[in-house]
C-alpha positions in Angstrom: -68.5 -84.2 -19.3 -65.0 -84.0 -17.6 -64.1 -80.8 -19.4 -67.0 -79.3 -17.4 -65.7 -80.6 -14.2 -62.4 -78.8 -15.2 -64.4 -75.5 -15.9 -62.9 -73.2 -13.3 -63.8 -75.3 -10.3 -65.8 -73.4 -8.4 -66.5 -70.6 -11.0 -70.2 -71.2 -11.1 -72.4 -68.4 -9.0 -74.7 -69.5 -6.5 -78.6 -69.1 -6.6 -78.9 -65.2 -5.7 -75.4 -64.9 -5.3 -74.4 -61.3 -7.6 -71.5 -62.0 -10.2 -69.4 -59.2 -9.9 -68.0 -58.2 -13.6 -64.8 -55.8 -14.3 -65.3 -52.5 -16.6 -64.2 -52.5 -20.6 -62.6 -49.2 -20.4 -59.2 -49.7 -21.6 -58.4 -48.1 -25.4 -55.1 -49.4 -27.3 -53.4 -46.2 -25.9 -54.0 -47.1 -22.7 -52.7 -50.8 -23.2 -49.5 -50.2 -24.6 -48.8 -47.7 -21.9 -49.8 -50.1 -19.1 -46.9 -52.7 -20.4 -44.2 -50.0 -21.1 -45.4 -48.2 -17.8 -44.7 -51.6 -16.3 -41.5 -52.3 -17.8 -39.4 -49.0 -18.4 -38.1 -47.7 -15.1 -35.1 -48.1 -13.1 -33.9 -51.2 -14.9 -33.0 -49.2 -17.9 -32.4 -45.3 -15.9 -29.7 -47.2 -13.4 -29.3 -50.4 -14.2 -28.3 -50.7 -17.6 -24.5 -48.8 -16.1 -23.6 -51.7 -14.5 -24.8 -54.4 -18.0 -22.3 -52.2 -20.0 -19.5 -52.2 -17.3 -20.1 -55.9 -16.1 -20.2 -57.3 -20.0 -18.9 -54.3 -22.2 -21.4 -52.5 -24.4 -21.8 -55.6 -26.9 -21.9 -57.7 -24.2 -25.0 -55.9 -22.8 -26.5 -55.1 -26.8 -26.5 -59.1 -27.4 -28.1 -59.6 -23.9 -30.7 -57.3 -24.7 -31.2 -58.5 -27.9 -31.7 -62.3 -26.5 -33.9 -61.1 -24.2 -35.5 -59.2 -26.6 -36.1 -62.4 -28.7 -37.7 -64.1 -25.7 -39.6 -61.3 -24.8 -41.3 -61.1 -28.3 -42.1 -64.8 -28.6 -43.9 -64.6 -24.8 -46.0 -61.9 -25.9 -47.3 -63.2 -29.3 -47.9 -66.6 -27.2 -50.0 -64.1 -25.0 -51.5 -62.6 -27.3 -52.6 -65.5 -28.8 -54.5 -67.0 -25.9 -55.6 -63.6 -24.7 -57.4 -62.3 -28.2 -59.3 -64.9 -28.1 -60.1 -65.7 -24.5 -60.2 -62.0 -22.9 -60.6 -62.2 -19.5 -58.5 -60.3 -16.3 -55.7 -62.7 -14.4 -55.2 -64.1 -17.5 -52.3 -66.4 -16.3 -53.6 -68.4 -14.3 -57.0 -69.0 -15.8 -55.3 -70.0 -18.9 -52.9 -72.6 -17.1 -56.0 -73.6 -15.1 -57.7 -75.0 -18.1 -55.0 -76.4 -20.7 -52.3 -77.3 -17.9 -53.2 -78.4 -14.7 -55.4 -76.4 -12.0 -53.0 -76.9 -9.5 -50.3 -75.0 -11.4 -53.2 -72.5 -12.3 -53.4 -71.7 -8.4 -49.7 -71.5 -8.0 -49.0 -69.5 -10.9 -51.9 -67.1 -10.2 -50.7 -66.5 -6.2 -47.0 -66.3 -7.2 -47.8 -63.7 -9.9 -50.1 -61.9 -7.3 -47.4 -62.2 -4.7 -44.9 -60.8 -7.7 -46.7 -57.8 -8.2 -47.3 -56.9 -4.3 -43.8 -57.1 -3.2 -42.9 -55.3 -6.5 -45.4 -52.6 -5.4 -43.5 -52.5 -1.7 -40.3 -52.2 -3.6 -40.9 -49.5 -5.9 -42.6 -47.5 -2.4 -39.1 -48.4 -0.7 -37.2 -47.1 -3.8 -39.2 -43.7 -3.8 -38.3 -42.9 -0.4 -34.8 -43.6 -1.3 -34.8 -41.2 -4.4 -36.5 -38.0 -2.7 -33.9 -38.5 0.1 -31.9 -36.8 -2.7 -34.0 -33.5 -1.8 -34.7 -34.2 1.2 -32.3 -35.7 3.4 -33.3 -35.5 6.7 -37.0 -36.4 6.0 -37.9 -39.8 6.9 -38.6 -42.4 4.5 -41.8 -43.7 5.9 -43.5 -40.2 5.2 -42.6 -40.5 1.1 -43.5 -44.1 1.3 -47.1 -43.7 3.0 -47.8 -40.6 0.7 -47.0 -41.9 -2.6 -48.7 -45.7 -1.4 -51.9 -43.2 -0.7 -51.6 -41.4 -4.6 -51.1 -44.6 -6.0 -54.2 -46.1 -4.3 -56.7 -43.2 -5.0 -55.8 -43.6 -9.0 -56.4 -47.1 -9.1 -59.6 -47.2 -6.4 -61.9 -44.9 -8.7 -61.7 -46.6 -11.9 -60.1 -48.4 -14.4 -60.6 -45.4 -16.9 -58.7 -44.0 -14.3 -55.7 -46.2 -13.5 -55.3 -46.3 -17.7 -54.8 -42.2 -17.5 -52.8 -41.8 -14.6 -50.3 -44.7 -16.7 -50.5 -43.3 -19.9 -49.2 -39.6 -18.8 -46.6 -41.4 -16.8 -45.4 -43.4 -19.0 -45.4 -40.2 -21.6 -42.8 -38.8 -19.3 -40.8 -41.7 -19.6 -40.8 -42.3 -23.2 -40.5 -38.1 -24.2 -37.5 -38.3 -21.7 -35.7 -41.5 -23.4 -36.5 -40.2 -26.7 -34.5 -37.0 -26.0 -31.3 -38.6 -24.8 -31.4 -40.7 -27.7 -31.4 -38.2 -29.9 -28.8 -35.7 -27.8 -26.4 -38.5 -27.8 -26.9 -39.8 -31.6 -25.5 -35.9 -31.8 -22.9 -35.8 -29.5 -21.9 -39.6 -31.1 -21.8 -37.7 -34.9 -19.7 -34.5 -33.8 -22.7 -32.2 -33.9 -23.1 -31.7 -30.4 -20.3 -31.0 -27.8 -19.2 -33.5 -25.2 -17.8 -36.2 -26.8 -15.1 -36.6 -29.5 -14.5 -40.3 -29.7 -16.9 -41.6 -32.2 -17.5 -45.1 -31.8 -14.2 -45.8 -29.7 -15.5 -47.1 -26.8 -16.8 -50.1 -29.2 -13.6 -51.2 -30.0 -10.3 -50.2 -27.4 -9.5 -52.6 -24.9 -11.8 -55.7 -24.2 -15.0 -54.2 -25.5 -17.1 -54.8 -27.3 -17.5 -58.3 -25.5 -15.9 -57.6 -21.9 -15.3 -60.8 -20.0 -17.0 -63.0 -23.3 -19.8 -65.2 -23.5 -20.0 -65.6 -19.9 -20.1 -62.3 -19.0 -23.1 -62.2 -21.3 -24.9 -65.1 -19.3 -24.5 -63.0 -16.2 -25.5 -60.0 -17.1 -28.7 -61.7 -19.1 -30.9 -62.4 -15.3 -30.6 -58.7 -15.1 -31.9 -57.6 -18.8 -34.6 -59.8 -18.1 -35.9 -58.5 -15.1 -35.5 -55.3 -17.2 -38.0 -56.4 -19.4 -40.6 -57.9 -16.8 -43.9 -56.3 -17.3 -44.5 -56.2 -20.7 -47.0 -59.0 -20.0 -49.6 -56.8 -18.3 -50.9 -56.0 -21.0 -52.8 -59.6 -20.9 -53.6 -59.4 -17.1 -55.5 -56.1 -18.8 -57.1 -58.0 -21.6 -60.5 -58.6 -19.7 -61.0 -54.9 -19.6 -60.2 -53.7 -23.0 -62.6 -51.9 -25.2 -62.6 -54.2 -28.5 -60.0 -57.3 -27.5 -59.5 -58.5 -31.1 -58.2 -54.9 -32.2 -56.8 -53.4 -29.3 -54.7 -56.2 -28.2 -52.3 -57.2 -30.8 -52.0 -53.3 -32.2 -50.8 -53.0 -28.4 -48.9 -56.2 -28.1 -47.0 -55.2 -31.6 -46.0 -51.1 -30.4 -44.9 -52.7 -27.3 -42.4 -54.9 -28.2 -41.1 -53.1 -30.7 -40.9 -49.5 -29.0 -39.5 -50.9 -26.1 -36.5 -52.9 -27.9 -35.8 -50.1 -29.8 -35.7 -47.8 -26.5 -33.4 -50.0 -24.7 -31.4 -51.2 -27.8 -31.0 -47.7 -29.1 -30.2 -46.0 -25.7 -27.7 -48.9 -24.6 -26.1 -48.3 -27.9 -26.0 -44.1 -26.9 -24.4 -45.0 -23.4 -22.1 -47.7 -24.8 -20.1 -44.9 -27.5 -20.3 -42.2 -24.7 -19.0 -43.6 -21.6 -16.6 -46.0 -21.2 -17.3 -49.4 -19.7 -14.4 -48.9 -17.4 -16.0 -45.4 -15.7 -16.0 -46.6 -12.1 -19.5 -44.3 -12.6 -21.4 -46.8 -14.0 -20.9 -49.4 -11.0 -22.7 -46.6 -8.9 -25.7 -47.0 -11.0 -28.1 -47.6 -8.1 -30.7 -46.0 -5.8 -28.0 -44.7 -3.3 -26.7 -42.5 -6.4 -29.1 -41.2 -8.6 -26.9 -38.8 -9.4 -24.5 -41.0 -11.0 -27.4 -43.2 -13.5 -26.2 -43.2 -17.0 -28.5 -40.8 -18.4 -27.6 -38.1 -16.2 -24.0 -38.9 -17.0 -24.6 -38.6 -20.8 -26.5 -35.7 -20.0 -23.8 -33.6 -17.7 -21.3 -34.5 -20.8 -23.7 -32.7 -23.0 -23.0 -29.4 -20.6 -26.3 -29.6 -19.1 -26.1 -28.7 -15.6 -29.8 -29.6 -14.5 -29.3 -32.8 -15.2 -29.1 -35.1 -12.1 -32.0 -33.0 -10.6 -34.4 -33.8 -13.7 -33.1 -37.1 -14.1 -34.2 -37.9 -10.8 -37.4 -36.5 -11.0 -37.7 -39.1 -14.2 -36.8 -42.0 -12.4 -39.4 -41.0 -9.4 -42.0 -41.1 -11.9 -40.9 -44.2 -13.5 -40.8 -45.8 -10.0 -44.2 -44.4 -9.2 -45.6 -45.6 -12.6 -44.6 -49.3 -12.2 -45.9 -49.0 -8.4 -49.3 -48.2 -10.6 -48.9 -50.9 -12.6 -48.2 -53.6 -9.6 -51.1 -52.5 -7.3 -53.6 -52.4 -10.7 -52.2 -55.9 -12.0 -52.2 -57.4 -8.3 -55.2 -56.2 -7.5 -57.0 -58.2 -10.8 -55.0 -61.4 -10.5 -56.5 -61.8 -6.9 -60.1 -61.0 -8.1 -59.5 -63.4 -10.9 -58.7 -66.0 -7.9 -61.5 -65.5 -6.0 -64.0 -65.7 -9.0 -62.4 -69.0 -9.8 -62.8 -70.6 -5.7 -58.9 -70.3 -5.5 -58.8 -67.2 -3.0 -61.3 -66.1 -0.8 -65.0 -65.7 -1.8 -65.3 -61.8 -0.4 -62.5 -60.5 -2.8 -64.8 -60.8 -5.3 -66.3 -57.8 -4.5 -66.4 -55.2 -7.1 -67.4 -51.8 -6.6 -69.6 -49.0 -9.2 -66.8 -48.0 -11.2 -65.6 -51.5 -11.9 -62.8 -52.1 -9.5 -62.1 -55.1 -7.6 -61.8 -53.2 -4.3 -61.1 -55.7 -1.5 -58.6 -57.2 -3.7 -57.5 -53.9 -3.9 -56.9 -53.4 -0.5 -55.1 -56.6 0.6 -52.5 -55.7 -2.1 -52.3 -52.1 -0.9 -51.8 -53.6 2.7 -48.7 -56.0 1.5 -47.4 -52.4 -0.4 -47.5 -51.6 3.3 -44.2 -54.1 4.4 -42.3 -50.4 2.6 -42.8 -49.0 6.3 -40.3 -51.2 7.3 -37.8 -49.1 5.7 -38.0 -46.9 9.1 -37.2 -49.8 11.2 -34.5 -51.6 9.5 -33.2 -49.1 6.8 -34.2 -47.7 3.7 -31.4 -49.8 1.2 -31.7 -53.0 3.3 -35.2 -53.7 3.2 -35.1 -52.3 -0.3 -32.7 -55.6 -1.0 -34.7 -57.9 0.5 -37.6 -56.9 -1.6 -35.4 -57.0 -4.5 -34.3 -60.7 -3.8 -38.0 -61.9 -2.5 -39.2 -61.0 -6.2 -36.6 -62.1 -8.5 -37.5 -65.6 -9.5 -41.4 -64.5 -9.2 -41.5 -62.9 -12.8 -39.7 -65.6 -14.4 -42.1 -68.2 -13.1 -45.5 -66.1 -15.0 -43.0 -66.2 -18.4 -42.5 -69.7 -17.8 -46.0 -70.3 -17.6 -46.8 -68.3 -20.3 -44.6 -70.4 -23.0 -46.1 -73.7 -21.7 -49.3 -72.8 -21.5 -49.6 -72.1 -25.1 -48.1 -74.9 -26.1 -50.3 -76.9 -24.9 -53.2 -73.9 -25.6 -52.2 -75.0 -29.6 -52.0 -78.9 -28.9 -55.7 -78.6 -27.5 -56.7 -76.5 -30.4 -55.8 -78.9 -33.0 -56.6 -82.4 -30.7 -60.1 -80.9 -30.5 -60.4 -80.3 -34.1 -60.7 -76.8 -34.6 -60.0 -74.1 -37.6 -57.0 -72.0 -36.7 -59.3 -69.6 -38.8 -61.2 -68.9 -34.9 -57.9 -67.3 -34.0 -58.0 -63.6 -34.8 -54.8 -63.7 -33.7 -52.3 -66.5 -34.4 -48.6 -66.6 -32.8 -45.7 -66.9 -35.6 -43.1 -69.7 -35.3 -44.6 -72.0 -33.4 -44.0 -74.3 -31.7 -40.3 -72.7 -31.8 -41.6 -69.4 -30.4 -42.4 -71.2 -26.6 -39.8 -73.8 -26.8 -37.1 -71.4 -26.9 -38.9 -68.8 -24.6 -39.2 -71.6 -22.4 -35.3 -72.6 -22.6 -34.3 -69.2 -21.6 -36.4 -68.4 -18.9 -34.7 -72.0 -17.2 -31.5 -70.4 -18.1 -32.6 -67.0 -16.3 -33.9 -68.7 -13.6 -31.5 -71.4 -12.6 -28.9 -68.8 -13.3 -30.3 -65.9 -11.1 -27.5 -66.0 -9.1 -24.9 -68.8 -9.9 -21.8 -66.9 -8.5 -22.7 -68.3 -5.2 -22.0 -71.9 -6.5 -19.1 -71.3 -7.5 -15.6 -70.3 -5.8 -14.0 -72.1 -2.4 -17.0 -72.0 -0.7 -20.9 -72.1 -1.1 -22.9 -69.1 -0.3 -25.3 -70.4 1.5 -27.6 -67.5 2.3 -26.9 -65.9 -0.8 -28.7 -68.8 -2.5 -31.6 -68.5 0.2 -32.2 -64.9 -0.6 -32.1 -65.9 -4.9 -33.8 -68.6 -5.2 -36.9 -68.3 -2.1 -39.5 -67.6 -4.7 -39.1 -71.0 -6.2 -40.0 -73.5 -2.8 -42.8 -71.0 -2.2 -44.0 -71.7 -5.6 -43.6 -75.2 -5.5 -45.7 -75.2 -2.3 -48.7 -73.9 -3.9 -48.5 -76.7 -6.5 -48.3 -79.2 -4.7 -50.3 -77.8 -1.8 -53.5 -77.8 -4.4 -52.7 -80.7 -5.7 -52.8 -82.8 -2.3 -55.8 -81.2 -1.2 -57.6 -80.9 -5.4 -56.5 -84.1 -6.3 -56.0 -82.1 -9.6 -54.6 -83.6 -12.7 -53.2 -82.2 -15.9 -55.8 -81.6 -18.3 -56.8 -83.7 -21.1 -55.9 -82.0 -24.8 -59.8 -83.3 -26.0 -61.2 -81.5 -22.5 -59.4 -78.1 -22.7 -62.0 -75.5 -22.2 -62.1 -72.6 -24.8 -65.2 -70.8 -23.5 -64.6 -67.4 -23.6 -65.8 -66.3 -19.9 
């Protein structure tokens, strides 16, 4: 039948050929961890200053609420298709078999891609951060030490990887929760530091600075600050009991990470203005000056930018963790499928896909060319080579399970086989699908506009989206793949 000949082209194992299998470790702890690991770090420690400055702090609460929206119908699409077909590199296997295999194979190698260069990026940003107590050390040293921790927690096991993100993701999450609640105080009057209420809402052009459009722009940056909540689905495959685990996970996750970034926005909107020249220094060059160590020197304690920075080393480290772990399963999940090469399917005793592994570990490597061409250059570049990348796997994600549900019902079957069934669809992808085209085809649409076209400014945004392109149709020439017929979707679960 042609839905067999669609079957993960090249999936089957040879005669005498070992099928290598991944490990069911994971618990629901370790799973909502993983995705909040993966999307908590500098976009909320540094980068929410500049949202709040850039768009006032309504401005940046209604893009973090959109994005919030779009985040939450993504996940229950993922969660749909990943509750009831678990497997690891979920992404592309899913597109694969109810899009088209060619956009499988791109989305899989741009996801991969994603996550390596994100791993090289967060390396890049470490060495930046401990320049703060140690100057004169050179980055390359921080860079190759934390790539080698990083490595040794996700080469033993996945029991291990899951523990390694679940205490540093604690950090994270004990550390946001105590600023929110210090500044709720200082907010009320009960705490020193701050005596103007809710002021900052409501003098001069706050709380909407600059209007809807201001909004828009900062809205590709709240995104990105959200990108990673989807690993949880890349982790599916090695989950103890996917029908329980995931959509308790899916579920805390959304909702503790809206509620950290809505809540927290809110705290740094009523405490410092969205004129403080401060927040504009919100970057790696100035840790010092990141809006929680800002709220925190107004709350008279001194300590702060030194144990702020130590929090935002571990949140870099712990989406590093994340990258090299996700990375290292998406390229396994190509090779079991023919789309990567065969000897990446190697897996070793405790589970772990270790020559996949490796390859990503050696693109983390491109952060040792901080010492030839400067720390916060190369750390830009990174930053511009993975933008669209993330916007890409959400894309996917929304169509895929559109056309996941059309199959379902063209085939026939009981929605009652679902343990887990998306709400509002098909609103929920449509409209996650609408605004991941804005995010992307906005990323950077100041450099269209004005006297003259930035030219390279557009090269450096938009990069991700000919590569991607190339893969498609690159697979396609040489497949001959089509788009899959709804009656020939494949449902099996392995």
């Amino acid at each position: 039948m042609q839905n067999m000949a669609l079957k993960n082209e090249n999936q089957q194992t040879k005669p005498g050929e070992q099928h290598e299998h991944l490990e069911r470790k994971l618990k629901t702890r370790h799973l909502s961890m993983i995705a909040i690991g993966g999307t908590i770090g500098t976009g909320l420690f540094l980068a929410s200053g500049t949202t709040i400055h850039d768009a006032g702090p309504g401005g940046a609460l209604a893009a973090y609420l959109i994005a919030g929206v779009m985040v939450y119908f993504l996940m229950t699409s993922l969660a749909e298709m990943a509750v009831f077909i678990p497997i690891s590199g979920s992404f592309s296997t899913y597109t694969s078999r109810f899009v088209d295999p060619a956009l499988g194979f791109a989305v899989g190698w741009n996801y991969w891609y994603n996550n390596a260069i994100i791993l090289a990026l967060e390396l890049s940003a470490s060495s930046l951060i401990m320049k703060y107590w140690f100057p004169t050390v050179p980055g390359i040293v921080w860079s190759a030490t934390f790539l080698v921790l990083i490595f040794s927690l996700n080469v033993l096991s996945v029991k291990g990887y899951g523990e390694s993100e679940f205490w540093f993701s604690i950090i994270k999450v004990v550390t946001i929760l105590i600023f929110i609640v210090l500044g709720l105080l200082m907010i009320f009057g009960i705490m020193k530091g701050h005596t103007g209420g809710f002021e900052n809402f409501t003098k001069g052009e706050a709380p909407f600075k600059g209007g809807l459009l201001s909004i828009f722009s900062v809205f590709m940056v709240v995104g990105f600050a959200f990108q990673g909540t989807e690993m949880v689905g890349v982790a599916a495959g090695e989950s103890e009991n996917p029908e329980k685990n995931i959509p308790r996970a899916i579920k805390q996750i959304f909702w503790r990470i809206l509620l950290f970034y809505i809540l927290a926005i809110f705290v740094i909107g009523c405490l410092i203005t969205y004129k403080d020249p401060n927040l504009l220094s919100s970057d790696l060059d100035n840790i010092a000056m990141s809006p929680f160590t800002l709220v925190f020197k107004h709350a008279g304690l001194a300590f702060a930018a030194a144990a702020m920075n130590a929090v935002i080393l571990t949140a870099v480290l712990s989406a590093g963790n994340s990258c090299l772990y996700v990375g290292s399963r998406v390229l396994w999940v190509l090779a079991e499928e023919g789309k990567a090469p065969a000897f990446l399917k190697k897996v070793n005793k405790g589970g772990v896909p270790v020559r996949a592994l490796y390859l990503t570990t050696f693109v983390g490597m491109l952060c040792f060319l901080t010492s030839l061409f400067g720390d916060g250059t190369v750390y830009s570049w990174l930053l511009n080579a993975a933008g669209l990348a993330g916007y890409i796997s959400w894309l996917s994600i929304s169509v895929t399970h559109y056309r996941f549900r059309r199959a379902f019902i063209a085939q026939g079957r009981d929605f009652k086989e679902l343990p887990y069934v998306a709400k509002w669809f098909p609103l929920g992808p449509i409209l996650a699908t609408a605004l991941c085209l804005v995010a992307m085809l906005g990323t950077n649409y100041q450099a269209f506009i004005g006297d003259k076209v930035d030219w390279y400014g557009i090269l450096v945004s938009y990069i991700g989206l000919p590569l991607f392109l190339f893969g498609y149709l690159s697979y396609k020439v040489v497949k001959k793949s089509k788009m899959v017929p709804l009656q020939d979707a494949d449902f099996s679960r392995e």
